[in-house]
Every structure is written in C-alpha cells, then in structure tokens.
C-alpha positions, -999 to +999 in steps of 0.1 A: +046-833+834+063-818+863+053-780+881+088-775+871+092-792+834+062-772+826+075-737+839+107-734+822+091-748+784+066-722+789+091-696+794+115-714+768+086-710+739+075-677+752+111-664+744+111-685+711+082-672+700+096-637+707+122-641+687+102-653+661+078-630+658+108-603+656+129-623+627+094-623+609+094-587+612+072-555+626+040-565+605+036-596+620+026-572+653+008-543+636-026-539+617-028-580+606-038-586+571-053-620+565-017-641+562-009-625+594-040-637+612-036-672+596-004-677+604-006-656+640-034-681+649-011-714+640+020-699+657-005-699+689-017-731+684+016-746+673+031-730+709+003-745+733+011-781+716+049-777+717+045-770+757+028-802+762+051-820+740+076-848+751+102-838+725+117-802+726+124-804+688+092-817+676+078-788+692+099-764+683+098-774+641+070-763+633+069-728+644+104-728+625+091-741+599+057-718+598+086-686+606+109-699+576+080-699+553+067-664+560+097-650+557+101-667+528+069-652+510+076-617+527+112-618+511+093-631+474+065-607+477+089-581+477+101-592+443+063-596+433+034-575+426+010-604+421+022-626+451+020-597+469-016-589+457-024-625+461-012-627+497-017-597+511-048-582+492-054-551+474-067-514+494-103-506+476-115-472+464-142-471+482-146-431+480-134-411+454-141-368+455-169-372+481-186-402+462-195-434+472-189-469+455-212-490+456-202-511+434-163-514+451-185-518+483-203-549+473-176-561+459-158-565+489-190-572+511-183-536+526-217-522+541-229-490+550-227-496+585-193-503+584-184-473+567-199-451+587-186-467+617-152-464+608-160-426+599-176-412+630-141-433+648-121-405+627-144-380+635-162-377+604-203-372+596-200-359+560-188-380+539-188-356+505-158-335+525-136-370+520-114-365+487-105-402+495-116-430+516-097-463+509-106-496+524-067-513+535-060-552+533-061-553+570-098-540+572-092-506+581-102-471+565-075-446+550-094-410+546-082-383+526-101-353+534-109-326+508-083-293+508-087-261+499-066-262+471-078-299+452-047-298+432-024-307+465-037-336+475-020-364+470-035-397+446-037-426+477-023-452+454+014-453+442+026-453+406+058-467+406+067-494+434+105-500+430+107-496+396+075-510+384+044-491+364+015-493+380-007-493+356-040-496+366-033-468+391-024-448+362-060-459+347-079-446+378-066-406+371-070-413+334-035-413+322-007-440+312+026-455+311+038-424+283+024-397+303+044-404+332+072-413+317+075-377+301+067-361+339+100-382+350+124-376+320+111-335+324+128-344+365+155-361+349+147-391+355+156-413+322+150-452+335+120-460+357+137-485+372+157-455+393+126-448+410+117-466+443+084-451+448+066-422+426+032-412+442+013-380+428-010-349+433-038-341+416-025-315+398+000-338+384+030-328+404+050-362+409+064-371+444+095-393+440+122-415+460+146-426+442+163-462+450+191-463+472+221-472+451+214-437+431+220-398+438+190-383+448+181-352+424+164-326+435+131-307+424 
C-alpha cells in the first residue's frame, strides 16, 4: 500500500470513527461499563484492519454494523429494565449508614483494598461518616457522606424510572409499591406512569420529575 493510500484511509476511518462514536452517544466516551469496553475494544481492532484493507466497504461494515447494534440495544435498554440490568450491570450497596457489606463485597469480588483505595482518592479515612458508598457498573465508587440532619439525605437508588416501580429499591428502605403510591397521590400524582424519575430522602420526602408530555406540579 502506498505512503499516500495509507494516509488518507487513516484519516478517512479516524473521521469515521468520530462520527461513530458520536451517533453512539456521550457514554461511549465517559466512565465505560463493560459493553462499552467490549465493544470500544472491537471498534479499535475493527479500525486498524479496515486501514489495511483492499476494499473500503469491507472495512467500513463492520464498525457499522458493531455502531447499528449498540445503538440498537441503547435504544431497547431504554425500554427495559432487565436488558438494561443485563447489559449494563447493577450499582452495589456496598455501604449503608457507615456499615460495611461484606457480603455485597464478595459478591462482586470487591476487596478491602479496593475500597479503601477509592476512599482515600475522595479524601476519605473513616468510613462510618459515609451514609452511602455504592459500587457503579463502570467500577467506580458513589459516596454519600453522613449530614447533620439524616433525614435530608437522599436514598442513592431511584424508585421510579420512567414510570416503572422499583421494587426492590423500595425493599432496601423497608417499604412498598402501596406506600409510595399514597406519598404520590398525597402530590397529586394519580398514575405512576406520569412520573419519569422519583428518588427519595430518608425522611421520606419524595423527589419527583415528571415525564415530559405532562405539566409539571409543584411541591
């Protein structure tokens, strides 16, 4: 292949890939879950091939079809609580009101070491002044610390994503589907499915977004 040849498909897949990587959306450049790596590390791989490639359109295929099928999933994931679980992981518990699990920990192959590394990088030595410490999909650490006033701080995990119960978020504060049902009919809220996003303090004071396509009530 030619100095030349080789220049301009270098610079031809460096713009295709930028383009890519933007139709596939922001995520595909942040904090990486595991899909992202996977399919960050075949987009690489895919690129260096296509550049050495006789044909321009066998090269360029399969980082289409690799881009088609992520956006695919990111557009059904959407639409999908378990496919997103499935693809993108769950975020662990692994500190709840200054206390440790273990058992979360081994669970997710989570050792001490690690936690404390990723403390002492948010300036943190004691770990009983976190209210909550959860371990994200992509690896990192969300901390929570303690307030003054416990009943302000916000629960880390959601319990309604557009218009869904979460349920076993609602298990982890000890209350269910009817309880908060009755917290959003007392806001005036009278169909969950209104609700885009409903996250709560410990106190039990609800903080809600309502989808789009609605008026947005006030407190």
């Amino acid at each position: 292949m030619e100095l030349f040849e080789l220049a301009w498909r270098t610079l031809f897949f460096y713009f295709f890939l930028l383009v890519s990587l933007r139709i596939m959306g922001k995520r595909e450049v942040g904090e990486l879950s595991l899909l992202d790596f996977i399919v960050s590390i075949m987009i690489a791989e895919f690129a260096v091939m296509a550049i050495d490639e006789q044909s321009l359109i066998k090269g360029v295929l399969p980082i289409v079809v690799l881009a088609c099928t992520q956006i695919f999933l990111a557009y059904v994931s959407l639409k999908s609580d378990r496919l997103r679980d499935c693809l993108d992981g769950e975020p662990t518990m692994i500190i709840e009101n200054g206390k440790i699990d273990e058992k979360a920990m081994r669970q997710q192959r989570y050792n001490f070491d690690d936690l404390l590394l990723q403390l002492r990088k948010q300036s943190i030595s004691n770990f009983s002044e976190i209210e909550f410490a959860v371990l994200e999909p992509s690896g990192d650490l969300s901390v929570i610390k303690k307030e003054t006033n416990a009943g302000e701080v916000v629960y880390p995990f959601p319990f309604i994503i557009d218009g869904v119960i979460q349920h076993d978020h609602l298990q982890r504060i000890d209350k269910d589907a009817e309880w908060l049902i009755a917290k959003l009919q007392a806001r005036g809220y009278s169909d969950v499915k209104d609700v885009a996003l409903c996250t709560g303090k410990k106190n039990g004071t609800l903080i809600i977004d309502e989808k789009e396509t609605n008026y947005r009530k006030k407190d």
